[in-house]
N, C-alpha and C positions, 0 to 999 in steps of 0.2 A: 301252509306253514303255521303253524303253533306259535301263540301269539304270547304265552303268561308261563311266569314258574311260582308253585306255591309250596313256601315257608311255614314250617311249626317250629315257635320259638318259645319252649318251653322254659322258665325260669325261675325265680323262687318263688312269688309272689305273684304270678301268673303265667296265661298261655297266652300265644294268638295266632294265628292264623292268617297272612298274609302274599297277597297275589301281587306280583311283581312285573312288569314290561319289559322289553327291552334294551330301553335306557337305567333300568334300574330305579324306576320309579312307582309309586305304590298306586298302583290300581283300586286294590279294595280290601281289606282288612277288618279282624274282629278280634275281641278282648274278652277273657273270663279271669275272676280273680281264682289263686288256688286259698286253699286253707291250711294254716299250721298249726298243731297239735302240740300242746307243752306240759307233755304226762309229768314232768318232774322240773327243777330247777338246773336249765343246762341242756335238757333235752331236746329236740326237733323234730318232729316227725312230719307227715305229707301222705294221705292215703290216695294211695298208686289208682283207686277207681276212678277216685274223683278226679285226678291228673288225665286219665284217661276218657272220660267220658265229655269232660270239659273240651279237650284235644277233639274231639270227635265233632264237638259243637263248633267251634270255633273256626274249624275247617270249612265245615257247612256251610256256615255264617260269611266266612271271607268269599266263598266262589255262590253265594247265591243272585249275581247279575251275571256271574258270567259261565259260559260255556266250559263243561268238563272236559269236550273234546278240544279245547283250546289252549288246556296244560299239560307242558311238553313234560314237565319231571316236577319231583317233590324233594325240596331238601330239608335239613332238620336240625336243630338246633339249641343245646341243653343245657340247664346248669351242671354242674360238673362235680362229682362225686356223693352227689345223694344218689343214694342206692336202694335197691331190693331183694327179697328173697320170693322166687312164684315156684309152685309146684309145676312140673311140666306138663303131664298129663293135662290135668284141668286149670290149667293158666291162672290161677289164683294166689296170690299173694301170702306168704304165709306169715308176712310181720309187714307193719307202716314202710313207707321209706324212710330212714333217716337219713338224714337232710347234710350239708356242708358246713352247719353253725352247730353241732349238736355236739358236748364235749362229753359224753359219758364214760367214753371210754378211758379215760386218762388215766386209770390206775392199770389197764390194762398193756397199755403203752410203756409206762414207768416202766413194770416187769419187763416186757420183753427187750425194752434197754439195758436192762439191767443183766443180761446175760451175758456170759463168759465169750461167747461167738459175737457179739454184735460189738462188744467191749475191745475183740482184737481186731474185726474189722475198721473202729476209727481208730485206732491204735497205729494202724497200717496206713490209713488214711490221711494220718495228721503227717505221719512222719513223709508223707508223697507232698504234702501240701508246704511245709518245710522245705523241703528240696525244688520246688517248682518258685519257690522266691528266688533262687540261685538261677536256674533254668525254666524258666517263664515259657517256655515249648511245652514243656510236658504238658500242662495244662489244655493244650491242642489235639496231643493225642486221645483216642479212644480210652485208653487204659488211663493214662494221667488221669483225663475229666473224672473218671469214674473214681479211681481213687481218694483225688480232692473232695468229692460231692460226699464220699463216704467218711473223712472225716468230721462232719457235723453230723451225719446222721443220727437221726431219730426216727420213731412212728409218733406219725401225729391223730389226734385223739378226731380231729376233723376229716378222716379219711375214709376210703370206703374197705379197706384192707381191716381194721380196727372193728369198725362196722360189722362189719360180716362175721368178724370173729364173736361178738358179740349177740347176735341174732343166733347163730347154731349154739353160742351157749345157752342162752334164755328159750329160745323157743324148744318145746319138747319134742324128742325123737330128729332134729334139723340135723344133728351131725351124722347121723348116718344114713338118712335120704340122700345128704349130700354125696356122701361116699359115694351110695350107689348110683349117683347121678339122678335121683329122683325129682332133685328141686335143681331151678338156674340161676343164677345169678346177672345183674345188671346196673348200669347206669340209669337214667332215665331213657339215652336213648335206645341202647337193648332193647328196656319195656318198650317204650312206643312201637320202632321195628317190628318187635314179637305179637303187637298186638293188631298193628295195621298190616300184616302179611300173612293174622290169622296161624302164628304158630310156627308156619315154615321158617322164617331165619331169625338167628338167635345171636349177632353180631353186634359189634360194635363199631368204631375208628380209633385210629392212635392216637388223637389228640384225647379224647376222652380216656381211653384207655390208659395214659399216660400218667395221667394225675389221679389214679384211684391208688398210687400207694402198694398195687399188684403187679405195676407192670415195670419193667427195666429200659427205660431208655435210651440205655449205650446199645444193648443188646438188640431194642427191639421185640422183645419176647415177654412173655409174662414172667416174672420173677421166680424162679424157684425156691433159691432162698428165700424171702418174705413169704413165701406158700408155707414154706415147710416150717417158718417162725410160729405163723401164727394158724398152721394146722387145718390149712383149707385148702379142700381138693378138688385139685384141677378139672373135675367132671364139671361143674358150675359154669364154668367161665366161657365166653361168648369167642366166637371168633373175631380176632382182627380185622379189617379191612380196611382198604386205601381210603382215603376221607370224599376225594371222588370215584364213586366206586360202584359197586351192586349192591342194593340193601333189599333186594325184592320186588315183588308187586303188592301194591296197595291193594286187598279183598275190594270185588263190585260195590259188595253190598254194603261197603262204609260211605261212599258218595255217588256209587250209579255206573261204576265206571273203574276200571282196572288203572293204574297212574304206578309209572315206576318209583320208586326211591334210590336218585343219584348223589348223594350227598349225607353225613352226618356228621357233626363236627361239634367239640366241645364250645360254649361260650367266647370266652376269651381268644381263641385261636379264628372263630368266624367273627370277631368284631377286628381283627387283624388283620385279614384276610379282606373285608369290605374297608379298612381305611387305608388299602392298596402298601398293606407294609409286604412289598413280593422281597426285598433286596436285603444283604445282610447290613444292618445297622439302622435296618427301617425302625421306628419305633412305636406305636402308640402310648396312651392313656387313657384308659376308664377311668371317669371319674360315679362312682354312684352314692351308696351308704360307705363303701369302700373306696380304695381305687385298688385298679392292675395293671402296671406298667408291665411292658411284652417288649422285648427287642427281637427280632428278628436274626442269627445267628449263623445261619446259611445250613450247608450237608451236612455237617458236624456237631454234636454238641461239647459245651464248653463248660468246665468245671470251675465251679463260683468260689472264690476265696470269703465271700461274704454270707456263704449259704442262700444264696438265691435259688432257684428252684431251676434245673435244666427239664426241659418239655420237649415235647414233640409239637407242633405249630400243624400240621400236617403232613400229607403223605398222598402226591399226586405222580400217578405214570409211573411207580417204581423212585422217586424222588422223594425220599423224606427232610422236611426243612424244620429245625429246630428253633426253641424261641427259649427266652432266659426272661423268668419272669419274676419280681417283685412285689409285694402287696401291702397294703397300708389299710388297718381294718375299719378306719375311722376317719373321715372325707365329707360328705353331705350330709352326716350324721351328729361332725361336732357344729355343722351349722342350724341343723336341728336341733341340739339343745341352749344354745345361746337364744333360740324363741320358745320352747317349751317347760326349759328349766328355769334358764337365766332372766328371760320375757324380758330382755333390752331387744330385740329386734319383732315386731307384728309379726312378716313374712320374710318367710326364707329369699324369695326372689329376690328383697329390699335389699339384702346383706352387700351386693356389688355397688350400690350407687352410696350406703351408708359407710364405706372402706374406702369408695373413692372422693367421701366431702372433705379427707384430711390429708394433707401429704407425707405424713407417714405416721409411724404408733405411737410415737413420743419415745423410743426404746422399749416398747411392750413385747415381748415375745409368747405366743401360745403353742404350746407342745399337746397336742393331740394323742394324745395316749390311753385315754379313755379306756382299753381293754390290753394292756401293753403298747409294745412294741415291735412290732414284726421287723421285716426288712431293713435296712440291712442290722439294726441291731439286736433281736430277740433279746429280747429282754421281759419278759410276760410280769415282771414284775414294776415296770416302770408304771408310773402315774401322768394325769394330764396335768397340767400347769399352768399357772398364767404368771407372767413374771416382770417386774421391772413398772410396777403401778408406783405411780406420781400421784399428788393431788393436781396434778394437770390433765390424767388419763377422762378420758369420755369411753361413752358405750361407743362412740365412732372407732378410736384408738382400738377398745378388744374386737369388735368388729374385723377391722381388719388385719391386727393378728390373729385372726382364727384362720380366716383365706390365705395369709400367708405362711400361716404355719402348718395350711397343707402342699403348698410351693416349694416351703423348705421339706419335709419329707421327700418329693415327686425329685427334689435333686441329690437328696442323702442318695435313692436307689438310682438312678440313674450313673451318678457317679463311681457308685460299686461295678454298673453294669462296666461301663466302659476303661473302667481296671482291670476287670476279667477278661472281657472281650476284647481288649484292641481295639476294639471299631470306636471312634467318635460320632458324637450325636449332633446331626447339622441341622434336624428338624424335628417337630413330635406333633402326631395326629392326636385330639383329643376328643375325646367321643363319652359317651355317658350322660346323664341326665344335670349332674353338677358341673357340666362342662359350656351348660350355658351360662353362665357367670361369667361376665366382659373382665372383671376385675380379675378373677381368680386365673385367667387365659395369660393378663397384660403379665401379670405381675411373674408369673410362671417365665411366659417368652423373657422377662427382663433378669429373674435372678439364674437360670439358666444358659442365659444369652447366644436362644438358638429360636429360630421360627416357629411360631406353633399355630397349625392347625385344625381349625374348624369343621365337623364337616355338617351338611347340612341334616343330615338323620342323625342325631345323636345317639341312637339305639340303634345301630347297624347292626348288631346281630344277628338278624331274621336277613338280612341284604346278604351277612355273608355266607349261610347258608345257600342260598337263593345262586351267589355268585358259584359256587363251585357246583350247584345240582346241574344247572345251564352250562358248565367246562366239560361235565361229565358225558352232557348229553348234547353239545354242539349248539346250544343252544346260542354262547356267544363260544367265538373261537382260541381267545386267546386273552392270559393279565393285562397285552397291550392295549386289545379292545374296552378291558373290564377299566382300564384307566384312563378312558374315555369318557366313563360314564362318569366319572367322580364328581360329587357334585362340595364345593366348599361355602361353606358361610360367610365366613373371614377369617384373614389370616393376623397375627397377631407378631408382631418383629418389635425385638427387644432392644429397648432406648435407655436402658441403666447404662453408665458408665461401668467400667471394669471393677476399679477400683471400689465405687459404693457398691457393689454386686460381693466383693469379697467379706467390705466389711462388717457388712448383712448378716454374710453365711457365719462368720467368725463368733459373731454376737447370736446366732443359733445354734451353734455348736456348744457354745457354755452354756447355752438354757437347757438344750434338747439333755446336758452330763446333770441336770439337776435334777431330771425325772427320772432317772436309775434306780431300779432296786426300791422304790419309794414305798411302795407296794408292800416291800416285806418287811420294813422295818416297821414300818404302821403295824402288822399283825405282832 
């Protein structure tokens, strides 16, 4: 019997390579950082060799105690929507990846918003969205969801759809290799697949698939429309597959040893998956430079009144389960600059015992807005804020409005969710690297006033790869078992009273209306 499943968890800022048990516990693991390339103001890039080659090490590195013949499957696991263009032929890269933080595209966006076709599809879509406040069903059906999502529609300049467009215009001779099917297209995972299988399979998963911006997830399909907006032909584009599924055989000659590929799955969707959200209304939270709140939605996907993003979560046995996810681009990042900018805090780890030397901000509220506003307000024009300084305020007081002015975001979207959804939220798994913060947990479980937990890998990404290669391959038999393994840190149960929990949000609310548009009036 086959004793280990091993993990590549490719992300923005590194790889690794880790071999798992069958309690779900880490055997033995390795790290390489990646490198980011910043040609211009905005830009991102990530050269696909060095992702690769790194990948190649890291793997090596995680199984060098242990036996090859002892891993039953490989799963995999990727940031989500950095992309590439390879020639097929000779497997080489014909431009960087750009990356998921890269805005270059944005005038290219603009344009194709601005079109007579996309102008009557939210047109159709606003006026669905209108009528589903009367008849809140609609919103359930297939065709509803679709419609509603399509009333906020845009392209966004952080996509891999945008991207792509962009690489066949700049690179010479690209749009009509592609035509011919000359070059392929890919996520990360694609590349990796294509390059640990030596060429044979050129696939992807729906959760990845889902959020390049190319693919339709009412449909299921790749988008024709968006194909045909932004004039990229469907020769490129990787096959679909179930998220537990066939991704090939691993080449001998990358580890010694032939190892299948049962599993590929976007980021977000395997950090949901290892913090056992199986149910509709499960929820997690990443908390990292960002966060990504994910609900779990069940067979169906559900059309956001608040333009939340409807995804595909996975796609196991013929079973596709969708997730509604929101995002906040600024999280362990606005606590890094209160010590790099502001230098009232030494270290970042301090910030939880220095938020909890005071029993509250004095009326301080901080709006985290640093690069807008995403979820549920879009607003790209908002600013961040600090508001409501006394000559009583301390660095304690901003302190701890910073941690709870990421509490009050995690409840703005949350709250969207569960207007769209129906479903109420009785619990929230929090995972990410800012998720060990005691304070930021407490305060969260109390202005939400639902349970939140801990789990003890806070980088479960590589787990939940790992968790669906071993469904794929029998490795463990079933979610039942897989929520056996769960292992939790602490849970966190929220002791706010009702009433101060309201008057909190109420007093966030008027701060968070003061960062609006801030942004453009300054220019």
């Amino acid at each position: 019997m086959k004793r280990y499943i091993l993990a590549i968890d490719e992300g923005t800022t590194g790889v690794r390579g880790i071999v798992f048990d069958r309690n779900g516990d880490i055997v033995s693991q390795e790290y390489e950082t990646i490198s980011q390339i910043f040609p211009h103001p905005g830009w991102c890039e990530q050269n696909p060799e060095e992702i690769w080659e790194k990948c190649r090490r890291v793997m090596k590195g995680a199984l060098e105690k242990i036996e090859i013949s002892d891993i039953e499957a490989v799963g995999i696991t990727t940031q989500r929507t950095t992309n590439l263009l390879w020639d097929r032929k000779s497997g080489k890269p014909i431009y960087n990846a750009i990356t998921w933080q890269d805005t270059r595209t944005a005038d290219i966006c603009r344009k194709k918003d601005a079109m007579p076709k996309m102008r009557l599809i939210r047109g159709a879509g606003h006026l669905t969205k209108q009528l589903s406040k009367l008849a809140p069903f609609l919103r359930k059906t297939t065709t509803g969801a679709l419609l509603v999502s399509a009333s906020s529609l845009s392209f966004s300049p952080v996509t891999s759809l945008a991207h792509t467009r962009w690489i066949l215009d700049n690179v010479e001779g690209a749009q009509k290799r592609a035509e011919r099917g000359d070059v392929l297209f890919g996520t990360m995972d694609t590349w990796l697949i294509w390059k640990l299988t030596g060429g044979k399979v050129h696939a992807t998963d729906f959760s990845s698939a889902g959020a390049t911006n190319m693919f339709d997830p009412f449909s299921a399909r790749w988008s024709k429309l968006f194909l045909d907006v932004f004039d990229i032909p469907d020769a490129i584009l990787p096959e679909v597959r179930e998220t537990c599924g066939e991704f090939g055989q691993m080449e001998r000659e990358i580890l010694g040893a032939e190892l299948p590929i049962r599993s590929a799955v976007g980021d977000q969707s395997a950090a949901m998956f290892a913090d056992g959200c199986f149910n509709p209304g499960d929820v997690k939270c990443t908390h990292g430079t960002g966060s990504f709140i994910n609900m779990n939605v069940g067979h169906r996907p559900t059309g956001s009144m608040h333009r939340l993003l409807p995804l595909i979560a996975w796609k196991i046995k013929g079973m596709t389960t969708y997730m509604m996810e929101g995002m906040m681009k600024t999280t362990g990042s606005a606590v890094q600059w209160l010590k790099d900018n502001l230098h009232i805090i030494d270290d970042v780890a301090d910030s939880s015992r220095l938020a909890g030397s005071v029993d509250d901000t004095e009326g301080v509220y901080f709006v985290p807005a640093f690069t807008g506003l995403s979820s549920p307000y879009w607003d790209p024009h908002a600013c961040g804020i600090v508001i409501g300084l006394s000559r009583k305020t301390t660095r304690e007081h901003v302190v701890r409005a910073a941690l709870e002015g990421i509490a009050y975001r995690c409840k703005d979207v949350l709250l969207a969710m569960e207007t769209d959804t129906g479903l109420p939220v009785s619990s929230l798994k929090a995972d990410g690297g800012a998720s060990a913060n005691d304070f930021l947990l407490q305060f969260m479980a109390d202005l939400l006033g639902v349970r939140v937990e801990r789990p003890v890998m806070l980088d479960s990404t590589a787990l939940g790869a790992a968790y669906l290669a071993g469904l794929a391959s029998d490795f463990w038999s079933s979610t039942d078992e897989l929520r056996e393994h769960q292992k939790i840190d602490r849970v966190f149960e929220p002791r706010m009273e009702r009433e101060k929990r309201e008057m909190l949000y109420e007093g966030w609310k008027r701060a968070v209306q003061r960062s609006f548009r801030w942004g453009h009036q300054r220019r």
